[in-house]
Biopython code that builds the backbone (N, CA, C, O; Angstrom):
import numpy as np
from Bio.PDB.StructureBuilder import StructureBuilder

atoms = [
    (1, "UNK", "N", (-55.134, -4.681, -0.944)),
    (1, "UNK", "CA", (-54.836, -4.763, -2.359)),
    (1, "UNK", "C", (-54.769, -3.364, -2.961)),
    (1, "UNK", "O", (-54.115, -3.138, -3.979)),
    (2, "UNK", "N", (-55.522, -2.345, -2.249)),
    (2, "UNK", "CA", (-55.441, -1.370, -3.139)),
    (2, "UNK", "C", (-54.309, -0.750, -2.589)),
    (2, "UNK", "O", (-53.734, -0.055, -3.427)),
    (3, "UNK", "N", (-53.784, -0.751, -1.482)),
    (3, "UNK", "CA", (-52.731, 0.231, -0.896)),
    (3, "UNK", "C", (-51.645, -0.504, -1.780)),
    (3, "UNK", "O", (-50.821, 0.389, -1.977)),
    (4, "UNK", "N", (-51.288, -1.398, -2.282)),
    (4, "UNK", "CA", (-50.334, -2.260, -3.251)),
    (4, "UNK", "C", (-50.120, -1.280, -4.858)),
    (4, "UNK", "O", (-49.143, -0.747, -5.384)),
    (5, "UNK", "N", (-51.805, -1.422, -5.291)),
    (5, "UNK", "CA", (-51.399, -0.765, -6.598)),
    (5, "UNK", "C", (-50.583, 0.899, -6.414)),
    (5, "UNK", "O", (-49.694, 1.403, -7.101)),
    (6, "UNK", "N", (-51.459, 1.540, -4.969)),
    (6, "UNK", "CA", (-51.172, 2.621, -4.884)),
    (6, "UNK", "C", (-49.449, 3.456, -4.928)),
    (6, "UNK", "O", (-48.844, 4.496, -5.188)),
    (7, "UNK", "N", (-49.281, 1.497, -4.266)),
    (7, "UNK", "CA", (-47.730, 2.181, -3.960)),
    (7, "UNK", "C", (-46.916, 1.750, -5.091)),
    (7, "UNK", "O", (-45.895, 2.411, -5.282)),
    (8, "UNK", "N", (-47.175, 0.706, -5.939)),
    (8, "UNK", "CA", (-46.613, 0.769, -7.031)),
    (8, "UNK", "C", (-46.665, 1.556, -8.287)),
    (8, "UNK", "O", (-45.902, 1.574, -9.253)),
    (9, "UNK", "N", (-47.825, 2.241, -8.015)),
    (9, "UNK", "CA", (-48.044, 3.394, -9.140)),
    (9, "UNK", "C", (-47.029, 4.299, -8.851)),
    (9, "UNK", "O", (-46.123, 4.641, -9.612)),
    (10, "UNK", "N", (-47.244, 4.698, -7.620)),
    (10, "UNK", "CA", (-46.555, 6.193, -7.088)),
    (10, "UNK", "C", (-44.932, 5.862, -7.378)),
    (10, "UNK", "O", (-44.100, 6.584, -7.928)),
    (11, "UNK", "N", (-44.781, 4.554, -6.831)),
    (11, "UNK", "CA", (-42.999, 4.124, -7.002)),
    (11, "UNK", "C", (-42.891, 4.545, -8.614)),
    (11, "UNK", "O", (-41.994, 5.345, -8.878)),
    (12, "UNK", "N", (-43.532, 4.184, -9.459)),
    (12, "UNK", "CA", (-42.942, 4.522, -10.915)),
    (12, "UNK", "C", (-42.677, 6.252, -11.209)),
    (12, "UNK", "O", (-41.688, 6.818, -11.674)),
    (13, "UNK", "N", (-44.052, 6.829, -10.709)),
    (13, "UNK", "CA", (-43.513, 8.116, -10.671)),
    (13, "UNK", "C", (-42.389, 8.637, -9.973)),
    (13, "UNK", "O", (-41.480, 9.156, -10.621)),
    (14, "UNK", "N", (-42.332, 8.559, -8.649)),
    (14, "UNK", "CA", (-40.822, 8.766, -7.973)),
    (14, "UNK", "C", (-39.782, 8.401, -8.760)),
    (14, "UNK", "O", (-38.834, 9.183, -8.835)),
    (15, "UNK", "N", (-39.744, 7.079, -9.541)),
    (15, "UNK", "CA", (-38.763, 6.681, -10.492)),
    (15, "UNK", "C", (-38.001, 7.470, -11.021)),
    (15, "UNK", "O", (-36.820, 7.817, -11.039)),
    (16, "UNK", "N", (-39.545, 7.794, -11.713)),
    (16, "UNK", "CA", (-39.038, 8.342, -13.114)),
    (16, "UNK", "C", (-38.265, 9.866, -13.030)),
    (16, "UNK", "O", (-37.311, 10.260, -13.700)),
    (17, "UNK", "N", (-39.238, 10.771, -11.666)),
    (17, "UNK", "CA", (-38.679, 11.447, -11.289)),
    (17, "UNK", "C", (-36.812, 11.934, -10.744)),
    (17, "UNK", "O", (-36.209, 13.003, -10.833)),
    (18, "UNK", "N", (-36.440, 10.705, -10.248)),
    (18, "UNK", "CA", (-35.342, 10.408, -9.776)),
    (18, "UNK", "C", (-34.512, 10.470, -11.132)),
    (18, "UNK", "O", (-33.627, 11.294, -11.362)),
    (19, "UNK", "N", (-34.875, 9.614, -11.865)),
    (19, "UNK", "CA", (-34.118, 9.208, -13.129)),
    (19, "UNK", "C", (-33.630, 10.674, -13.550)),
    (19, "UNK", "O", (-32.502, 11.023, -13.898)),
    (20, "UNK", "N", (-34.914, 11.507, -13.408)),
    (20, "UNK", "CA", (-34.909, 12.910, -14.454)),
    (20, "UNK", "C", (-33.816, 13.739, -13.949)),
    (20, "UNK", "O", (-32.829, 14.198, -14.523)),
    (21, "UNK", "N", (-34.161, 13.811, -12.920)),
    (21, "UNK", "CA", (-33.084, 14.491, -11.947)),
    (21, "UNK", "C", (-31.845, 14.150, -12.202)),
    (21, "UNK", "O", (-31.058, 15.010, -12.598)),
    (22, "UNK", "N", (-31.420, 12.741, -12.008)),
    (22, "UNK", "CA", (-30.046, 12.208, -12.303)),
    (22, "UNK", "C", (-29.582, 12.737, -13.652)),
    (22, "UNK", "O", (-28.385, 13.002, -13.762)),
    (23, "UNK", "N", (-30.335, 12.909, -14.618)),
    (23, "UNK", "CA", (-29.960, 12.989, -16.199)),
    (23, "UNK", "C", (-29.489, 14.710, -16.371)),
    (23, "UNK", "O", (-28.629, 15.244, -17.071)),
    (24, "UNK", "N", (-30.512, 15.275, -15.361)),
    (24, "UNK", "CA", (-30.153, 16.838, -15.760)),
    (24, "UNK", "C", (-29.177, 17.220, -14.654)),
    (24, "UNK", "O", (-28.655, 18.332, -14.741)),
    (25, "UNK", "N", (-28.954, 16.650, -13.907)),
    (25, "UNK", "CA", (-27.106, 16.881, -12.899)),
    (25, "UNK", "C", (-26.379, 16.472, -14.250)),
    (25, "UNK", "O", (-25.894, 17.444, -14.828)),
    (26, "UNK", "N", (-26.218, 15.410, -14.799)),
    (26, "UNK", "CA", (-25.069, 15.073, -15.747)),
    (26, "UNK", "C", (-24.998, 15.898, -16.662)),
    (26, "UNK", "O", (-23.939, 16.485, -16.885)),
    (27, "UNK", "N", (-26.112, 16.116, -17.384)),
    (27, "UNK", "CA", (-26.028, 16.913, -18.697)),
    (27, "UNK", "C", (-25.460, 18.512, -18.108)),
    (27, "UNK", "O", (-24.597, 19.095, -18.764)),
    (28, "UNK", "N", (-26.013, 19.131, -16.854)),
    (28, "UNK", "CA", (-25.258, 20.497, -16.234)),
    (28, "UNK", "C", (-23.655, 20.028, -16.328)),
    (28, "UNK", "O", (-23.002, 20.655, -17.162)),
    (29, "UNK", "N", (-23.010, 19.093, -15.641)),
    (29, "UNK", "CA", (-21.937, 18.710, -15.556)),
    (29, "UNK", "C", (-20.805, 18.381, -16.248)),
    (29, "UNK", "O", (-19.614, 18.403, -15.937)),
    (30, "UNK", "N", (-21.610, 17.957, -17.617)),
    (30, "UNK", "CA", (-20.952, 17.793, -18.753)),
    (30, "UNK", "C", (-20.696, 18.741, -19.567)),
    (30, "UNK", "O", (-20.147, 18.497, -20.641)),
    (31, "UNK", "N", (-21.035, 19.957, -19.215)),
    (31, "UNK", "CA", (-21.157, 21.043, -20.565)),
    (31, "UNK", "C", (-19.455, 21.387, -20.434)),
    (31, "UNK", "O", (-18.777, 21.278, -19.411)),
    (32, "UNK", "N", (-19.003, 21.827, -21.779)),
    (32, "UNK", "CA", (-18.105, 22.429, -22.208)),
    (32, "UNK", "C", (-17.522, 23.614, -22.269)),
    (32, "UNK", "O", (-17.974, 24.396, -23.105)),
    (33, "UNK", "N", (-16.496, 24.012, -21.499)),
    (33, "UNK", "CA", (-15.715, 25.083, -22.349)),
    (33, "UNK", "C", (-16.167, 25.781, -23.460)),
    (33, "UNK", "O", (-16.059, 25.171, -24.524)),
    (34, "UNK", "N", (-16.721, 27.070, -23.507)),
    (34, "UNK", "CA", (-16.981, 27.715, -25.237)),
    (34, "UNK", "C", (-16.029, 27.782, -25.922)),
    (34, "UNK", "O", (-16.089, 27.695, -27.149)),
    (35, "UNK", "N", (-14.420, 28.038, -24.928)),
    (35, "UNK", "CA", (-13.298, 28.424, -25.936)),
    (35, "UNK", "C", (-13.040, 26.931, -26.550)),
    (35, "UNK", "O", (-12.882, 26.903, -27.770)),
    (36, "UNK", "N", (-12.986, 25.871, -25.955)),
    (36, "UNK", "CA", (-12.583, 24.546, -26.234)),
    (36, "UNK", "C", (-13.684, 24.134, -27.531)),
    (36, "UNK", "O", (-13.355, 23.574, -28.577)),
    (37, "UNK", "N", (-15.071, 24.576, -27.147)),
    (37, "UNK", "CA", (-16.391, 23.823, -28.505)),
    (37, "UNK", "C", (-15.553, 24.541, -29.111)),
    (37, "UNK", "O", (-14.633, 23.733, -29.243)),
    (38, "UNK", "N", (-15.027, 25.977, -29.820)),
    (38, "UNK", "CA", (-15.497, 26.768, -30.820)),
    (38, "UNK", "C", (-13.931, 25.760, -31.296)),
    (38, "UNK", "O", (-14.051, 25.111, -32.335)),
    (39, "UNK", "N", (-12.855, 25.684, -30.711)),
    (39, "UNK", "CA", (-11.690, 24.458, -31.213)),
    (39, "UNK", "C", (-12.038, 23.388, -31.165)),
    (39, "UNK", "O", (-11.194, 22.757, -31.802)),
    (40, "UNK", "N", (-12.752, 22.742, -30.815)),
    (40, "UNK", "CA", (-13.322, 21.821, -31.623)),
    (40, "UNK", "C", (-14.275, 21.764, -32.473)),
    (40, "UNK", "O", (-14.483, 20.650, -32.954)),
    (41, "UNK", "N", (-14.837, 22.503, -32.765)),
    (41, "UNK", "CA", (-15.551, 22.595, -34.139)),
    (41, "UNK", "C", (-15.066, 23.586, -35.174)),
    (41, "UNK", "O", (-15.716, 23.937, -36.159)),
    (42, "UNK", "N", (-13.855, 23.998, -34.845)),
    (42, "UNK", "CA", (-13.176, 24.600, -35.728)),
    (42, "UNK", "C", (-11.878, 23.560, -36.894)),
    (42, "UNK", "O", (-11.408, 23.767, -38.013)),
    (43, "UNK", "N", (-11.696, 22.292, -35.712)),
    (43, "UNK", "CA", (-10.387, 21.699, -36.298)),
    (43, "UNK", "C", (-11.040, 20.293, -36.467)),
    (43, "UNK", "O", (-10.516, 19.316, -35.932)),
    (44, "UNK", "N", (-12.239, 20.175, -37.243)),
    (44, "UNK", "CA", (-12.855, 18.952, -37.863)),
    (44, "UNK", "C", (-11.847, 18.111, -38.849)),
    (44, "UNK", "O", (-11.062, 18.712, -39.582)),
    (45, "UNK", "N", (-11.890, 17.324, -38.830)),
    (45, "UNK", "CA", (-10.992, 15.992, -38.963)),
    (45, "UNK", "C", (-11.856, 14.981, -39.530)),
    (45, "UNK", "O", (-12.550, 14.201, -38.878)),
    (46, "UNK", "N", (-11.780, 15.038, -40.625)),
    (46, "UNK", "CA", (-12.701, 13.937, -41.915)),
    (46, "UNK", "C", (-11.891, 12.464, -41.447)),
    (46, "UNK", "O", (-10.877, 12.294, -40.771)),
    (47, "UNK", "N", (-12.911, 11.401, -42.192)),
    (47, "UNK", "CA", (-11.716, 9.924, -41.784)),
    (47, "UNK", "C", (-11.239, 10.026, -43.038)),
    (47, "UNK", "O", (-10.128, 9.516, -43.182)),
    (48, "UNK", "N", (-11.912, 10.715, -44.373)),
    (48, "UNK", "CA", (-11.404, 10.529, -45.674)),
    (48, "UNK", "C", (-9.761, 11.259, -45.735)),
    (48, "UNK", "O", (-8.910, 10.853, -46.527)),
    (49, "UNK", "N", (-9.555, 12.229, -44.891)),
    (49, "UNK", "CA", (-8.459, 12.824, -44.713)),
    (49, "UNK", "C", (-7.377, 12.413, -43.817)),
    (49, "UNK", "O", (-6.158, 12.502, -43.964)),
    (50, "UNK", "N", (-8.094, 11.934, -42.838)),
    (50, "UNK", "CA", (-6.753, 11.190, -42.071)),
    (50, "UNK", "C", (-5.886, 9.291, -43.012)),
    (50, "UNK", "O", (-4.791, 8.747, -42.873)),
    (51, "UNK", "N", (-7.365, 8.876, -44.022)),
    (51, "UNK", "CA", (-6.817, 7.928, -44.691)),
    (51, "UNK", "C", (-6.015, 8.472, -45.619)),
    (51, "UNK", "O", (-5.000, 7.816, -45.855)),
    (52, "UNK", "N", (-6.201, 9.772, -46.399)),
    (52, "UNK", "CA", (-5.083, 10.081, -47.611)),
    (52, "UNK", "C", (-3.980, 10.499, -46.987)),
    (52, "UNK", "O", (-2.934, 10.703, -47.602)),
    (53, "UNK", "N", (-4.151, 10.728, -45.238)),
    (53, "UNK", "CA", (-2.387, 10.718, -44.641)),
    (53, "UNK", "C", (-1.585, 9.224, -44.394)),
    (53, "UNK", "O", (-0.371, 9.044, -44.296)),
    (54, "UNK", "N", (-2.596, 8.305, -44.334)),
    (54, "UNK", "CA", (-1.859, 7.127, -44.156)),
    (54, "UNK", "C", (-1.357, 6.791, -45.820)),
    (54, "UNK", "O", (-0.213, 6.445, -46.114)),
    (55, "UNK", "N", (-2.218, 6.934, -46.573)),
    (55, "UNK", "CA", (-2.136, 6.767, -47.985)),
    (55, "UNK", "C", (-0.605, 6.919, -48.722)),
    (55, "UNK", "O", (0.122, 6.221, -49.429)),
    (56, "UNK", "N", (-0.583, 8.059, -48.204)),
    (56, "UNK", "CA", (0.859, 8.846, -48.698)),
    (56, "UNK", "C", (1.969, 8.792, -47.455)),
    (56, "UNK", "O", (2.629, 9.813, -47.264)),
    (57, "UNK", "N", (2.152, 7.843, -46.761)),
    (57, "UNK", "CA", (2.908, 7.507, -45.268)),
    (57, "UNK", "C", (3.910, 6.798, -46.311)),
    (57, "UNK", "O", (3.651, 6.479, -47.471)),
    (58, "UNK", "N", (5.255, 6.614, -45.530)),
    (58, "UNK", "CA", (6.022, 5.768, -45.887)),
    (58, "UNK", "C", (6.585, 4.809, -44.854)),
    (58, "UNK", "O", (7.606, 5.123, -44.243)),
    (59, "UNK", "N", (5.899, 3.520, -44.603)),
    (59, "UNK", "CA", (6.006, 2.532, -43.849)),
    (59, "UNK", "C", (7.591, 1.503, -44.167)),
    (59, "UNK", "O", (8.171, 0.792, -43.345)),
    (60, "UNK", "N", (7.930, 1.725, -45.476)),
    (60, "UNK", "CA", (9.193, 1.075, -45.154)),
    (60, "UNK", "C", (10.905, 1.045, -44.058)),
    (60, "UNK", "O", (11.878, 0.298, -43.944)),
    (61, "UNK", "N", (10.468, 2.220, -43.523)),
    (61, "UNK", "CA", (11.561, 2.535, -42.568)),
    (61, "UNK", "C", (11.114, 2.988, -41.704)),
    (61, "UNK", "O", (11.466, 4.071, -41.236)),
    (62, "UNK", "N", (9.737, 1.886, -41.031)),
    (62, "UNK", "CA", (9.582, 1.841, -39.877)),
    (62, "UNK", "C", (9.881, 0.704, -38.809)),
    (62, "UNK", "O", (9.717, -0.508, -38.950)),
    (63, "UNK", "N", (10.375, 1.416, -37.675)),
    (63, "UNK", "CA", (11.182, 0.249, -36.601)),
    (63, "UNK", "C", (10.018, 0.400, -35.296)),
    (63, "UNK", "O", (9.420, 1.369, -34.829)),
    (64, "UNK", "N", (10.028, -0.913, -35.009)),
    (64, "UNK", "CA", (8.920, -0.837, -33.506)),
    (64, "UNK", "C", (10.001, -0.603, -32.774)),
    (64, "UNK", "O", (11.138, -1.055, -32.909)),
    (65, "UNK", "N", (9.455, 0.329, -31.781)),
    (65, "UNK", "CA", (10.289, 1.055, -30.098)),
    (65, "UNK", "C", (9.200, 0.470, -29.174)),
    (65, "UNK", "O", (8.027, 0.840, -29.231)),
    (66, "UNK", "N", (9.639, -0.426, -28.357)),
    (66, "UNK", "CA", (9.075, -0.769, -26.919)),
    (66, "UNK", "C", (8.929, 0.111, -26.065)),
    (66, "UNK", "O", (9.916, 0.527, -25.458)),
    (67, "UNK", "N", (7.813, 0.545, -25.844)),
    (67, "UNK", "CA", (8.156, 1.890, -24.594)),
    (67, "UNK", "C", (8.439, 1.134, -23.219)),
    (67, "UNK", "O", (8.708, -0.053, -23.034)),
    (68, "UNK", "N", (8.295, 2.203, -22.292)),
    (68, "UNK", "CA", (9.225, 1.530, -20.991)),
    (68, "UNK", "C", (7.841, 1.046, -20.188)),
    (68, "UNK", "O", (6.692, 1.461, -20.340)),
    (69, "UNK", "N", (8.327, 0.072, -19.326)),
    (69, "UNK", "CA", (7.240, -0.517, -18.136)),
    (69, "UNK", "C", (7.563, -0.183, -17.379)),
    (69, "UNK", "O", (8.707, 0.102, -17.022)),
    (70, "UNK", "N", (5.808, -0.076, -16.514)),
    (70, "UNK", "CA", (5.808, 0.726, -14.914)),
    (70, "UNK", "C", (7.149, 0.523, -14.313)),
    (70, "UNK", "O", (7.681, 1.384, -13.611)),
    (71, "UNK", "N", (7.526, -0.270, -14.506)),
    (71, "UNK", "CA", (8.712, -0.398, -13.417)),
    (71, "UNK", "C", (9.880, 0.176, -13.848)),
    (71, "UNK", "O", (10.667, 0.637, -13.021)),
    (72, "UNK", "N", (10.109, 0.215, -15.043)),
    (72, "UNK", "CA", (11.174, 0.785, -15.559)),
    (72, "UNK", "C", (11.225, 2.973, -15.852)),
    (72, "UNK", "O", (10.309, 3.733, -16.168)),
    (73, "UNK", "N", (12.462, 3.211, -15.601)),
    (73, "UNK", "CA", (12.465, 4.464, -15.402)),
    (73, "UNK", "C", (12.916, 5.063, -17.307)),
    (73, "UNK", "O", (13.967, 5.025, -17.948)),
    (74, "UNK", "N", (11.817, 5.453, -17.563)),
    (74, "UNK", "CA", (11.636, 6.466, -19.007)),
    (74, "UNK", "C", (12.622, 6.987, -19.496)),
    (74, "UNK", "O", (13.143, 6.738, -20.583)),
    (75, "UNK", "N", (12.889, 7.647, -18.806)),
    (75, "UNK", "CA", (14.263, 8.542, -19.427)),
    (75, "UNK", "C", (15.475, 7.723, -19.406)),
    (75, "UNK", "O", (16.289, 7.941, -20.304)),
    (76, "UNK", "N", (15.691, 6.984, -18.698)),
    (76, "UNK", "CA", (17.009, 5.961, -18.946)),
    (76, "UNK", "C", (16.911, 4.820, -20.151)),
    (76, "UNK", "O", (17.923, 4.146, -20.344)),
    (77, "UNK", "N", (16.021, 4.635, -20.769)),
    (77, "UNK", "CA", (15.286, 3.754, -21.585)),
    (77, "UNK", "C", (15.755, 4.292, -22.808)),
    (77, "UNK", "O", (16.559, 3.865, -23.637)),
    (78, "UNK", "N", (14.623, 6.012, -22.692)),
    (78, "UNK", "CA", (15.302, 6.454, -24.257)),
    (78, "UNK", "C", (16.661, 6.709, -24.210)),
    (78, "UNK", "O", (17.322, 6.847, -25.240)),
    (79, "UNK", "N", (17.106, 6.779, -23.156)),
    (79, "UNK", "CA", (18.757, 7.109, -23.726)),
    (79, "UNK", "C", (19.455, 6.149, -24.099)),
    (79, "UNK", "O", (20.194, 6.263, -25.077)),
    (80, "UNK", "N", (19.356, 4.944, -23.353)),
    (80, "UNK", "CA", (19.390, 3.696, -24.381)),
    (80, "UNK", "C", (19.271, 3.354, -25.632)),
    (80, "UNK", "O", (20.082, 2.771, -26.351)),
    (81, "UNK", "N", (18.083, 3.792, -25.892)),
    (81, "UNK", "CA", (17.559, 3.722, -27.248)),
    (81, "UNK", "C", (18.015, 4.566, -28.296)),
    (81, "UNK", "O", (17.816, 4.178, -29.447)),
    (82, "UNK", "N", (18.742, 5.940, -28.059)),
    (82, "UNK", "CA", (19.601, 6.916, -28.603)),
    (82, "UNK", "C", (20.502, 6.699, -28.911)),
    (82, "UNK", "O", (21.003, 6.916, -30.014)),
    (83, "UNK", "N", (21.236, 5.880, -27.390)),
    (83, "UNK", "CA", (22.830, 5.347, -27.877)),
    (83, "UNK", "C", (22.787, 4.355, -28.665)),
    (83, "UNK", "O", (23.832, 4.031, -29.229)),
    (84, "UNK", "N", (21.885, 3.806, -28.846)),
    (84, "UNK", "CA", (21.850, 2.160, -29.545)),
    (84, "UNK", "C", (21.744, 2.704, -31.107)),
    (84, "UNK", "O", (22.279, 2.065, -32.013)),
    (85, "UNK", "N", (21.247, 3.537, -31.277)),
    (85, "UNK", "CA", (20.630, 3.731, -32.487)),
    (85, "UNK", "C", (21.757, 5.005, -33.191)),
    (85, "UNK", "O", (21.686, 5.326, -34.377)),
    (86, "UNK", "N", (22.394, 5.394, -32.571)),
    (86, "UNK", "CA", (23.745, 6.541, -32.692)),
    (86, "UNK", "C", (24.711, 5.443, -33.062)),
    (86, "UNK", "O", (25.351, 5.687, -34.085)),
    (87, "UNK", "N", (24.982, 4.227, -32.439)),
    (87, "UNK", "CA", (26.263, 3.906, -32.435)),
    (87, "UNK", "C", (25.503, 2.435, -33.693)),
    (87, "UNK", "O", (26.299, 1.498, -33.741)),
    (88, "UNK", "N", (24.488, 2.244, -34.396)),
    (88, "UNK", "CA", (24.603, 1.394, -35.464)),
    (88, "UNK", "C", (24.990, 2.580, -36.956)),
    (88, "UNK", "O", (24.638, 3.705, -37.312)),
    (89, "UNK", "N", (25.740, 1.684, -37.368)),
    (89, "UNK", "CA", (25.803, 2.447, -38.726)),
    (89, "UNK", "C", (25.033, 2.354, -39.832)),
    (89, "UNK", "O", (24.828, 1.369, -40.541)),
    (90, "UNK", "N", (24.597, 3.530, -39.930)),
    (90, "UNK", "CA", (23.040, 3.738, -41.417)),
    (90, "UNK", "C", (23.510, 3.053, -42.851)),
    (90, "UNK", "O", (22.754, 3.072, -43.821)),
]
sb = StructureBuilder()
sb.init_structure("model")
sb.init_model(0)
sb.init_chain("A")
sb.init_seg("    ")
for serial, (resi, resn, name, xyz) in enumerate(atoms, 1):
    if name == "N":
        sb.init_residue(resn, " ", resi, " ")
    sb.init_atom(name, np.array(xyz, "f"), 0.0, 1.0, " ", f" {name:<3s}", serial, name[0])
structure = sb.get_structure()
């Protein structure tokens, strides 16, 4: 009985140990670019500001464009979509 508690004590420490370890590989791994933080904390972006761009948007002469599927080849699509839109009259 006692070699039981012993080893379940010790397992929590190893745990936790393990855990710690795992957390400070990620956090090394994750760090950033300085040139990239100092652009991103240079080009902060409010939501109050991106709503007074929708605010002042003009949605009436907007047309949905289907983009292309995996299977379909991109560039032949928009040119489609060029000629189609060249040859209706405004």
């Amino acid at each position: 009985m006692e070699g039981q508690e012993i080893l379940i004590i010790g397992g929590s420490f190893g745990l936790r140990e393990f855990t710690q370890i795992r957390y400070d590989v990620q956090k090394r791994l994750s760090k950033i670019d300085p040139a990239l933080e100092e652009r991103i904390k240079k080009n902060k972006i409010s939501l109050e500001s991106e709503y007074e761009k929708l605010q002042n948007s003009n949605f009436e002469d907007w047309k949905n464009v289907r983009g292309p599927r995996p299977w379909e080849d991109s560039k032949s699509l928009q040119q489609q979509h060029k000629q189609v839109l060249q040859s209706k009259p405004s």
